[in-house]
C-alpha positions in Angstrom: 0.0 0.0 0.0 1.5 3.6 -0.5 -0.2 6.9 -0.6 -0.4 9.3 -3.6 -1.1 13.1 -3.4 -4.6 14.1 -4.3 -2.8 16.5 -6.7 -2.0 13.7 -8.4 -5.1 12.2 -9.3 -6.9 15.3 -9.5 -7.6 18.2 -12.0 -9.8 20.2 -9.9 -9.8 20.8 -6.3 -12.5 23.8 -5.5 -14.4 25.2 -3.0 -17.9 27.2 -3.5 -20.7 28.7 -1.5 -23.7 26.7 -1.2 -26.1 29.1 -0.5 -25.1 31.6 3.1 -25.1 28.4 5.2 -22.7 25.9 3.5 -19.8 25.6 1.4 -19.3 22.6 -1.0 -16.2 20.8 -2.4 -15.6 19.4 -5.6 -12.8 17.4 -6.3 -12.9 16.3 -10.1 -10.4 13.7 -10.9 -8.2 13.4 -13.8 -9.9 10.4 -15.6 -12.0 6.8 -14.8 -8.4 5.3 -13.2 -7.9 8.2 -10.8 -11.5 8.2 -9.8 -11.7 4.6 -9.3 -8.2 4.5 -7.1 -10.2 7.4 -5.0 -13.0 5.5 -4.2 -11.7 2.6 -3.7 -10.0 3.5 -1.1 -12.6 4.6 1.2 -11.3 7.9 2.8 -13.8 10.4 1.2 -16.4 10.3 4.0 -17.5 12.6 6.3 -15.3 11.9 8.8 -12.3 12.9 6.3 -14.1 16.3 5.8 -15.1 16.6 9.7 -11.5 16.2 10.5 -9.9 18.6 7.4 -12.2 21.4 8.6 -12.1 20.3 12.2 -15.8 20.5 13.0 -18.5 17.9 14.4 -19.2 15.0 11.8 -22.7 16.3 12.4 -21.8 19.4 9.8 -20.9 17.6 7.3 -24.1 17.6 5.4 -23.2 14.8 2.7 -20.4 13.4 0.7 -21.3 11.8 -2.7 -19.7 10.0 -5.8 -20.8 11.4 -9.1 -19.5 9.1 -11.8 -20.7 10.6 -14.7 -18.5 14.0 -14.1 -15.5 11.8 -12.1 -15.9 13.7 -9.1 -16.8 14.1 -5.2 -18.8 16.3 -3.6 -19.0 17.1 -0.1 -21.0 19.7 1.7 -20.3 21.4 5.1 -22.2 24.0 7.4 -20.1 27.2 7.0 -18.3 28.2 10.4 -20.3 31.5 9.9 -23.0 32.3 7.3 -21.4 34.7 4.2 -21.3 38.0 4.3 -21.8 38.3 8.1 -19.2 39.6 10.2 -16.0 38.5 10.6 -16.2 36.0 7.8 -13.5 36.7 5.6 -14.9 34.7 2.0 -17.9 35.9 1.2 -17.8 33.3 -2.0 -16.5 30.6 -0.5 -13.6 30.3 -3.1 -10.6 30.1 -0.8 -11.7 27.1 1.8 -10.2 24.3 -0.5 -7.0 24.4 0.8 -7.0 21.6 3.2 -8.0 19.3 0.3 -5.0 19.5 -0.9 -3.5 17.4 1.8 -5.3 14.1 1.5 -3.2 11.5 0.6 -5.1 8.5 -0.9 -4.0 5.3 0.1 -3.3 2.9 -3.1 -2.7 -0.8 -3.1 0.3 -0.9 -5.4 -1.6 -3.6 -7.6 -4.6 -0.8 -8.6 -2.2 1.4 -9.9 
């Protein structure tokens, strides 16, 4: 088993609002192999995004597979609605940066 870099696999890690409440996460993978290695290996649940953003498991409002576009989707409650004060990205656009840590782990055979 070894890890490789989301960045790898990847061609689009974003962040968006989802209304003033919650922000959403796409991750949109690179083609049908990098997709498959992602969910295969069973880290993109809510927990993963719970811990990333370090808030309750509760927040995370869903986490799904869409095949047709290659991509993830998760949705979170924002830490404070957009546009109110002291929140500092009104669009959401800048919250994607912990994505770009997961490391997905890859049994050397699926490569």
């Amino acid at each position: 088993m070894k890890n490789v870099a989301i960045t790898e696999l990847a061609h689009v890690i974003r962040s968006k609002n989802s209304g003033p409440f919650e922000l959403t996460f796409d991750i949109i993978f690179k083609d049908d192999q990098s997709f498959k290695l992602a969910i295969n290996s069973g880290i993109f649940t809510p927990a993963l995004f719970a811990g990333l953003y370090k808030i309750p498991q509760e927040e995370v409002l869903g986490v799904i597979q869409y095949p047709p576009a290659k991509a993830i989707k998760a949705t979170i409650v924002r830490s404070r609605p957009a546009g109110s004060l002291g929140e500092t990205d009104v669009y959401g656009a800048q919250q994607h940066a912990p994505l770009l840590t997961i490391q997905v782990p890859v049994k050397e055979e699926d490569e």
